[in-house]
Every structure is written in C-alpha cells, then in structure tokens.
C-alpha positions in Angstrom: 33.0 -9.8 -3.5 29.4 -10.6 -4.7 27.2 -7.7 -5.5 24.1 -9.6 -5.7 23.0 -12.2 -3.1 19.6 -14.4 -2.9 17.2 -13.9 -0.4 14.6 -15.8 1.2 12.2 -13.8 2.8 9.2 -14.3 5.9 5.6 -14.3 5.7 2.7 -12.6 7.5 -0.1 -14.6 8.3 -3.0 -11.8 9.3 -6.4 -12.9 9.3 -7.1 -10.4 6.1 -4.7 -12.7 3.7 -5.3 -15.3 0.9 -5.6 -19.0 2.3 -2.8 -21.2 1.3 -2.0 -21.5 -2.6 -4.2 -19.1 -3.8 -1.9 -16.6 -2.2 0.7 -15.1 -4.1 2.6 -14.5 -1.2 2.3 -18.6 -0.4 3.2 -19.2 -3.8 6.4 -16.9 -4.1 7.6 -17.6 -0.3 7.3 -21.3 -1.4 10.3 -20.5 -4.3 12.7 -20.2 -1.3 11.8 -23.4 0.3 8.8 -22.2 2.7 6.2 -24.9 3.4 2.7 -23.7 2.9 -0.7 -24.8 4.4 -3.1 -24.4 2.6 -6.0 -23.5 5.9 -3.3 -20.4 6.8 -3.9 -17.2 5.5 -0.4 -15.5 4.1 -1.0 -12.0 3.9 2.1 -10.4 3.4 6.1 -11.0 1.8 8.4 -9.1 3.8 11.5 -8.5 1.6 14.1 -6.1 3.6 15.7 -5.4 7.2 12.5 -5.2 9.3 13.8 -6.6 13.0 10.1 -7.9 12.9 10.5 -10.4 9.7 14.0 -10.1 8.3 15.7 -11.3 4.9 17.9 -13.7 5.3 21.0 -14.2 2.5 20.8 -17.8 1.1 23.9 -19.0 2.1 26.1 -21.0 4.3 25.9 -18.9 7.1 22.1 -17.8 7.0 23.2 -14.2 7.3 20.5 -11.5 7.7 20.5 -8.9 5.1 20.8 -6.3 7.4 24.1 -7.9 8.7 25.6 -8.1 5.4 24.7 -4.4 4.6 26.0 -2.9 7.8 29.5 -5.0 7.2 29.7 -4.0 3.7 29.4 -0.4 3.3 29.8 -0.1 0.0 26.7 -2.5 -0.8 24.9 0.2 0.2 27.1 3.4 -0.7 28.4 5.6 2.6 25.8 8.2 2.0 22.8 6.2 2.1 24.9 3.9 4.7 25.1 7.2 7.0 21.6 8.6 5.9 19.7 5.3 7.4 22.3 4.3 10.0 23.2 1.3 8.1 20.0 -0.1 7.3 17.2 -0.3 4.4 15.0 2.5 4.4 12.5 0.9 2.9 10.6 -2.1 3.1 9.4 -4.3 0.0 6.4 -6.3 0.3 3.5 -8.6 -1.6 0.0 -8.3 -0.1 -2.7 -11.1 -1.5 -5.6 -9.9 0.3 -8.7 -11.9 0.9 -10.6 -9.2 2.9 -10.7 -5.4 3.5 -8.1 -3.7 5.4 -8.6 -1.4 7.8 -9.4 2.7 7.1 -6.1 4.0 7.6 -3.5 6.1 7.7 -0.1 7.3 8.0 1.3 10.2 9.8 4.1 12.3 8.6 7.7 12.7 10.5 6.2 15.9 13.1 3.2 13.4 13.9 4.8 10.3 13.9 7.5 12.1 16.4 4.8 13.1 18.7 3.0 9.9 18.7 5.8 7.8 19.0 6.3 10.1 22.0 3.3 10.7 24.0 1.8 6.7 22.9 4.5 4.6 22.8 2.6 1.3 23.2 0.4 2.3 20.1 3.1 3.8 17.8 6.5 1.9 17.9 8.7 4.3 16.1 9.2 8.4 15.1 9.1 7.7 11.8 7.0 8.6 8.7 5.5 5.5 6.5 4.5 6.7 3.1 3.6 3.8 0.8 2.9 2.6 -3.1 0.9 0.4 -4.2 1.5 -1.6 -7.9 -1.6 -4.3 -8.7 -0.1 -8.1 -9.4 -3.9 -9.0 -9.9 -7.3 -6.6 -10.3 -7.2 -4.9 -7.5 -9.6 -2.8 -5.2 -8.7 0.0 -2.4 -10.2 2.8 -0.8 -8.2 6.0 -1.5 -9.0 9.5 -0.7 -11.9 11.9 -0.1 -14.5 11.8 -3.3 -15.4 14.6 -5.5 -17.5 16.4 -2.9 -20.3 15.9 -5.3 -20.1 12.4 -5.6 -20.6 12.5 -1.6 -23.4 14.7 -1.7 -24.8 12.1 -4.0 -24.4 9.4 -1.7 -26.1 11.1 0.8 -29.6 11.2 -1.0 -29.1 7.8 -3.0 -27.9 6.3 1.0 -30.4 8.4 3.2 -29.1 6.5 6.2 -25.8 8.4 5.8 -27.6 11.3 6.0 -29.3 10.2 9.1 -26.1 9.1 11.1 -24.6 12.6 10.5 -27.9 14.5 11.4 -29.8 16.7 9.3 -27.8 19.9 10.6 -24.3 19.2 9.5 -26.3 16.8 6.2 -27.5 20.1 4.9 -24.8 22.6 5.7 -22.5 20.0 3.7 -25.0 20.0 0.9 -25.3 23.5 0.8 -21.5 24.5 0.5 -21.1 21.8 -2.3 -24.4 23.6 -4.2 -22.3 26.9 -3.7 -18.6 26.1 -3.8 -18.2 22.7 -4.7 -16.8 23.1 -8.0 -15.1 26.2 -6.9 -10.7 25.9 -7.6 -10.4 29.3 -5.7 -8.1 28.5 -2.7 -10.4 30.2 -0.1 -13.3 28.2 -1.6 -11.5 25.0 -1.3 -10.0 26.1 2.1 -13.4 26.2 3.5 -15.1 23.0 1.6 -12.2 21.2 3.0 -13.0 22.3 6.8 -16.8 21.4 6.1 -15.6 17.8 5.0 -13.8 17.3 8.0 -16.8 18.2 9.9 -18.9 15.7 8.1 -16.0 12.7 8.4 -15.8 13.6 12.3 -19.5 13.3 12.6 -19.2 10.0 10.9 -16.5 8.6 12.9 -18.0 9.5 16.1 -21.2 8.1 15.7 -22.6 6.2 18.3 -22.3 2.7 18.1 -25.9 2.1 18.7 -26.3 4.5 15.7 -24.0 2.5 13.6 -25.7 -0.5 14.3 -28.8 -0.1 13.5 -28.5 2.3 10.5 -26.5 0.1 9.3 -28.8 -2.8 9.3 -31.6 -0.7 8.1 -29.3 0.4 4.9 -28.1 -3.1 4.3 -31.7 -4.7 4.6 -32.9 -2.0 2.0 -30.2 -3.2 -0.5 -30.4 -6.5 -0.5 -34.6 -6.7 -0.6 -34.3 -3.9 -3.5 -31.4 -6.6 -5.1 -29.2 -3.5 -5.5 -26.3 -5.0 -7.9 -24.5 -1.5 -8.4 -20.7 -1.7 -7.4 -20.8 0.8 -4.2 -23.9 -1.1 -3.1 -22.8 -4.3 -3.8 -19.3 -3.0 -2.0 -21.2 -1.7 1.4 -22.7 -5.1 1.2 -19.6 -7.3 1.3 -17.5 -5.4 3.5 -20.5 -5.5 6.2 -20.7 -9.2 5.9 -16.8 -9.0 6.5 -16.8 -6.7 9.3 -20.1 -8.0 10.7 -21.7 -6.3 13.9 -21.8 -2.8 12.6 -18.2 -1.4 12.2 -18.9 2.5 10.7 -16.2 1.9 8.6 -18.2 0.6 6.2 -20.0 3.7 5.7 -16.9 5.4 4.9 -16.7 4.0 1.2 -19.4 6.6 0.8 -16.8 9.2 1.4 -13.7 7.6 0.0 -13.0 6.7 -3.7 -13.7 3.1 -5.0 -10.0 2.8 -6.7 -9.9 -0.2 -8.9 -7.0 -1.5 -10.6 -5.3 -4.0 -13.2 -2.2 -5.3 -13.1 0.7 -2.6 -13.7 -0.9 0.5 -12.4 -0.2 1.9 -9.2 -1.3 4.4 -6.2 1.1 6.6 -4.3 -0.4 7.0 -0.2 1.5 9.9 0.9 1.0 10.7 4.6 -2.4 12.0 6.5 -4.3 10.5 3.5 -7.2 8.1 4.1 -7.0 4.4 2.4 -8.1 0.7 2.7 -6.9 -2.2 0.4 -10.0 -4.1 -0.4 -8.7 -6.9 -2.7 -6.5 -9.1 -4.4 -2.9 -9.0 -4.8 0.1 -6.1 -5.2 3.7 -5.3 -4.8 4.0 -2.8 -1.9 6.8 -0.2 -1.2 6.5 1.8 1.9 9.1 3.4 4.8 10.6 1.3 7.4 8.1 2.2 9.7 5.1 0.2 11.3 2.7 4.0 12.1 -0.8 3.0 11.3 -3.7 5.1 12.6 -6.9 3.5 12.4 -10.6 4.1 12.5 -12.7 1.1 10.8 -12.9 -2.1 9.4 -10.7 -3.9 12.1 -10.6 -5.0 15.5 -7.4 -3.6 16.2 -6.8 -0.1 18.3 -9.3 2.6 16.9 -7.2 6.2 17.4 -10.5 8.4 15.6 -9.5 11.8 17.4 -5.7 11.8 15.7 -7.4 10.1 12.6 -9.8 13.0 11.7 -7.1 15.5 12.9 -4.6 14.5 10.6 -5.9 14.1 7.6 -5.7 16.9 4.7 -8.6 16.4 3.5 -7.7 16.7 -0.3 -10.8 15.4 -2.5 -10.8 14.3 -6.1 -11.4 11.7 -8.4 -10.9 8.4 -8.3 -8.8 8.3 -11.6 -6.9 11.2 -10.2 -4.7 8.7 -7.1 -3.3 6.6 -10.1 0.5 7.2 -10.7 1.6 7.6 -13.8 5.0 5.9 -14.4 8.0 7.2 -16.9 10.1 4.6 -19.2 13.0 3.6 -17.5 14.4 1.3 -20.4 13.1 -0.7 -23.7 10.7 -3.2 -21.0 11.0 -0.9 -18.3 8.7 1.7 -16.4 9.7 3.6 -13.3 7.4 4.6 -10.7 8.7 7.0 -8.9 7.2 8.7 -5.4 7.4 12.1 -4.2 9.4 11.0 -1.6 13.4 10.3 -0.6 13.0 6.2 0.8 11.8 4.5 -2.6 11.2 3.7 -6.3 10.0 1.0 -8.0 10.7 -0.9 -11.8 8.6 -2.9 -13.1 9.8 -5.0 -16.1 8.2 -7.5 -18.2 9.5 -8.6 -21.3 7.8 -11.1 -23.9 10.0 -14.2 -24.3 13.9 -14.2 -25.2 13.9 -10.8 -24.5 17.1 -9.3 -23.3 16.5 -6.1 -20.9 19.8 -3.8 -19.4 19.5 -1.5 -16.1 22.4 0.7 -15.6 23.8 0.9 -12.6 21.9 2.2 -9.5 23.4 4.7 -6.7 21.9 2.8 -4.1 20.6 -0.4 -3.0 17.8 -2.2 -4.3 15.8 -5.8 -3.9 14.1 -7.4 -6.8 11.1 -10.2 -6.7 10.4 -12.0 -9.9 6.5 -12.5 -10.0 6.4 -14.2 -13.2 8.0 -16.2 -15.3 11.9 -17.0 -15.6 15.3 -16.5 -17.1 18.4 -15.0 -15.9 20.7 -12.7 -14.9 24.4 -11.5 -15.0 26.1 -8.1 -14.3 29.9 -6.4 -15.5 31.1 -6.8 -11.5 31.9 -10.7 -11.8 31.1 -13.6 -13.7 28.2 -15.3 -12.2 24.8 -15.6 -13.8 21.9 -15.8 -11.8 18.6 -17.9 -11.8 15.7 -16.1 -12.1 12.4 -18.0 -11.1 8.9 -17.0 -9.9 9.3 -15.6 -6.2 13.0 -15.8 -6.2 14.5 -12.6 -4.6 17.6 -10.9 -5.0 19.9 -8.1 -3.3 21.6 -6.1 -5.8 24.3 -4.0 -4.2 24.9 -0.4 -5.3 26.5 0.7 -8.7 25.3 -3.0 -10.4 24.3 -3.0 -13.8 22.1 -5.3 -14.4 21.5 -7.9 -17.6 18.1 -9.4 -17.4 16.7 -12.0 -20.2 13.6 -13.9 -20.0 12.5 -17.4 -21.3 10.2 -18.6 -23.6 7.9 -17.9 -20.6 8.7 -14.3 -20.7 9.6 -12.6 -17.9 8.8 -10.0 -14.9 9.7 -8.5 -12.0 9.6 -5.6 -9.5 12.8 -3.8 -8.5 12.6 -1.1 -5.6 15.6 1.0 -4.9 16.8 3.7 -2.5 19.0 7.0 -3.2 20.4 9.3 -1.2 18.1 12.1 -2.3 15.0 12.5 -4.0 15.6 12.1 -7.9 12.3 13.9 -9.1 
C-alpha cells in the first residue's frame, strides 16, 4: 500500500484572519480546490485529525485522515497507534493574522484535567496544548513576562500604568527590582517572581471604569505627543483593534514585543502568557483546544485561573526564540521540549535534491513555496509538489525531495513515541 497520501485540508474563518487572497491560508487551501472570497477572513489551515475540521485523503472515497490511520496501524507505528489511541497527537496549522489575538494561555495536563473537570462548557478536553510558532512572513507576538526592568521602565515612561495598579503595589514593585532585580539567586528570583504576579493580578483586575478611562487618557497623550516608538505605536493599534477599553492592551507593557522573520520560531510551553499580533506562521501545537483568556477578545475572560497559572518566568525578548539543529544539507529541525511534535523546515535553491531518512512516526508536510517533487524507496510513485499541497507520510518513509527552478520549501511536523531530546 501507499505510504504517502494527499490531503486537502479546512479553513477557519475567525474574525482575527487575513481577508481573502492576501491570506496565506486562502492561498494554500485554494491548491486543494477551496473556493476563496475574497470579503472572508481565513484565519487558520487545519492540517490533522481534529473532529472539529478534519483532513480529508484526496481520493475516491474522500476518506478522513483519521479513518485511514486508525485502519492502518502501521501508518502510524503500534506504539504511537496505542500512545494516542489511534489518532494524531498533534495538530498542524497556518495562521495569517490580520489582528491581535487574544492574551493567552495554555494549561498543563494537572490543570487541563481539573478544568476540563470542574468547567466543562469552557474547557472541552483534559489535555495539555503546548504550541510552536515558525514565521512564513515578519511576524509580531506577545511572549512572556519582560526583564523586570524593562517593566519598571514602562511604568515611569506610561505613568497611567502606574496609576491603574495604584501607587502601593507601583512602588513595592519598583523597589524589589532596585534591590533584586538583577539578582540570579533562586530565593531572589523566587520572590521577584511572587511580586510580578502581584502586579499582573492588579492589572487584570482592574476596574473597567479604570481601564477605560486610563486608557483613553494614555492613548490621547500619545497620539497629541505623535509618539512613533514601536511599544507606543503598538498600544496604539491594538486599542484601535480592541476598541472600548479592553486592559489587555496594557499588558504589552508587561509582555515582550517578540518580532520575527521568516524561519525563526517560539516554543509556548504551558502556563506561559502570549498573543500573536501579526502576519503569517506555520503552527504546531497538541490536539487540544485549552485556551485561557484574559484580553484582547470578546470571548470568555477566565482572569482568576489566568494569573494563577502562570509561572511567571521573565526574560528577554531574544531569549523565547528557538534555536533549531541541522537536520540535513537544506534542512533544520526544530525541536520542542515536549513528546507530541517536531517540525522541518526545508528550503532548497532551485534543482536542489534534498533526502529525509525515514521517520519512526507519522508526519504531515505543507509546501509554502515553490515546487518540485517527490519520491520514496516504498513504491514507485513520484509526487507533485505545489504551493499549499499537503501530504501524509506514513511511518518509516524516506523521503526524496527536489525543487524546481523556483526552488523549493516546506514544513514537515512529525510525532514519536517519546521525546527525542
């Protein structure tokens, strides 16, 4: 039998996505025969088993991926077959985002458990949902607590931060980061990390009325003092996003300003604070849909478990990139700290011949750019490879990749039965 089957794949059409053509979701989901309107915003490429948007095999029979899996064991291999109870267990994705996400959050396995348990109707499954993050296009997130210094900073350059938190808890913070900020004895950090989570809860349960008109206040002063520095231009556009006075905005004071080009990538392990901003990425995360919010959306705001979670790590915003390893001559493999995913990227230059050897466990591939083809040792087919087409590759495949004169890349993500750090 086969050991590598096209898939076409479903789209997300959120209110936060790209309109139309201008979406690289659009544009790839249009490879596989989806009609695009150009007024809709298409947010996100679902490439896996989700129940809630699944792959379907591109063949007579429209089979979904997850049916062909759980009838072919070895597509899988039995230990990762019995690990996930014959499904994916992870789920592949391209985000083109037009405006901010939400401030966010994912809960690890004890916390997911409990939620899932106790709130039901606002967290549909037990499960953890770590994710990655590789930029297509320059790309902008929110990720992770700033240098505490940098925050303290904020708080004299944006007085009306100070102001919402209250001149109490304003100077205790600025006091401990005069004293200990800098300090890398555990105690030290121990205690600047409880005083951060005092100042992020005081944030987050603001008053509205507070929110509001601070917020106006800070905005107003920007924009008569044409402010053109990045956070200021920043707090600008994601209030004229999330009009009305969302305190969410106020938080990219606190978190780091992450931007991106194309190839580098973040790592969002669970209980860590984040918000994609802009632009367009490949996205690997757990089968899992736990989100915990707190700002920029309309959706369900959950602040209590949000402040509790969170670990409260701080650091630079250079310090959330992920450094990837080679994983062959056009290859680089980024590589989680976590059992459900990694992800290859490859791009070769054109008539460029790339090899993968084989793989212990599943894996889907998206080409993003150009084209070429591909073949592998377990039969004698060779395999089209065109912007937005997506393939299952079945365990154990090597894979022979070689580009065009247009040159060639895509993203691979792949599952093993245990972590391979």
């Amino acid at each position: 039998m086969s050991a590598i089957y096209r898939l076409q794949c479903k789209t997300q059409s959120y209110d936060w996505g790209k309109l139309g053509d201008v979406s690289k979701v659009a544009a790839y989901a249009k490879a596989s025969g989806t009609d695009v309107n150009n007024e809709k915003p298409y947010a996100e490429l679902w490439m896996g088993t989700h129940p809630n948007a699944p792959s379907i095999v591109m063949d007579s029979k429209n089979t979904t991926l997850q049916q062909l899996i759980k009838d072919n064991v070895e597509l899988s291999t039995k230990p990762v077959y019995d690990q996930y109870n014959g499904d994916l267990p992870f789920l592949f994705k391209i985000l083109s985002i037009r405006k901010a996400l939400s401030i966010q959050a994912h809960p690890d396995k004890t916390l997911g458990a409990r939620l899932f348990k106790e709130y039901p109707q606002n967290y549909k499954d037990p499960n953890h949902k770590p994710e990655m993050a590789v930029a297509l296009t320059p790309f902008e997130a929110l990720c992770g607590f700033r240098p505490l210094n940098e925050i303290a900073k904020h708080m004299e350059i944006y007085p009306e931060l100070s102001e919402l938190l209250g001149q109490d808890i304003s100077e205790e913070f600025l006091t401990v980061v005069k004293d200990t900020g800098n300090s890398i004895s555990e105690e030290d950090i121990a205690h600047n990390k409880s005083i951060l989570k005092k100042v992020f809860s005081a944030l987050m349960h603001s008053s509205q009325n507070n929110v509001t008109q601070l917020l106006a206040k800070l905005i107003n002063r920007l924009k008569e003092s044409n402010a053109n520095d990045t956070v200021s231009q920043l707090l600008i556009r994601l209030d004229q996003q999330y009009p009305g006075g969302d305190v969410g905005v106020f938080s990219c004071l606190m978190l780091n300003y992450v931007s991106m080009e194309p190839g580098q990538a973040i790592f969002l392990g669970a209980n860590e604070p984040h918000a994609y901003l802009s632009g367009d990425c490949v996205e690997c995360m757990a089968t899992s849909d736990n989100v915990v919010r707190a700002g920029l959306t309309p959706k369900f705001k959950d602040v209590d478990v949000l402040v509790d979670m969170l670990t409260y790590r701080y650091g630079s915003a250079e310090s959330q990139k992920m450094s990837p390893i080679k994983f062959a001559d056009h290859s680089l493999l980024y590589d989680p700290p976590i059992e459900e995913f990694s992800v290859i990227w490859t791009k070769m230059d054109a008539d460029k011949t790339e090899k993968h050897n084989p793989i212990e466990g599943p894996s889907i591939l998206i080409v993003t750019s150009g084209s070429g083809k591909m073949s592998n040792d377990k039969d004698s087919n060779s395999y089209e490879l065109k912007e937005g087409y997506v393939y299952f590759v079945g365990a154990n495949t090597p894979l022979i990749a070689q580009s065009d004169k247009s040159g060639l890349e895509f993203y691979r993500a792949y599952s093993l039965t245990t972590n391979n750090n």
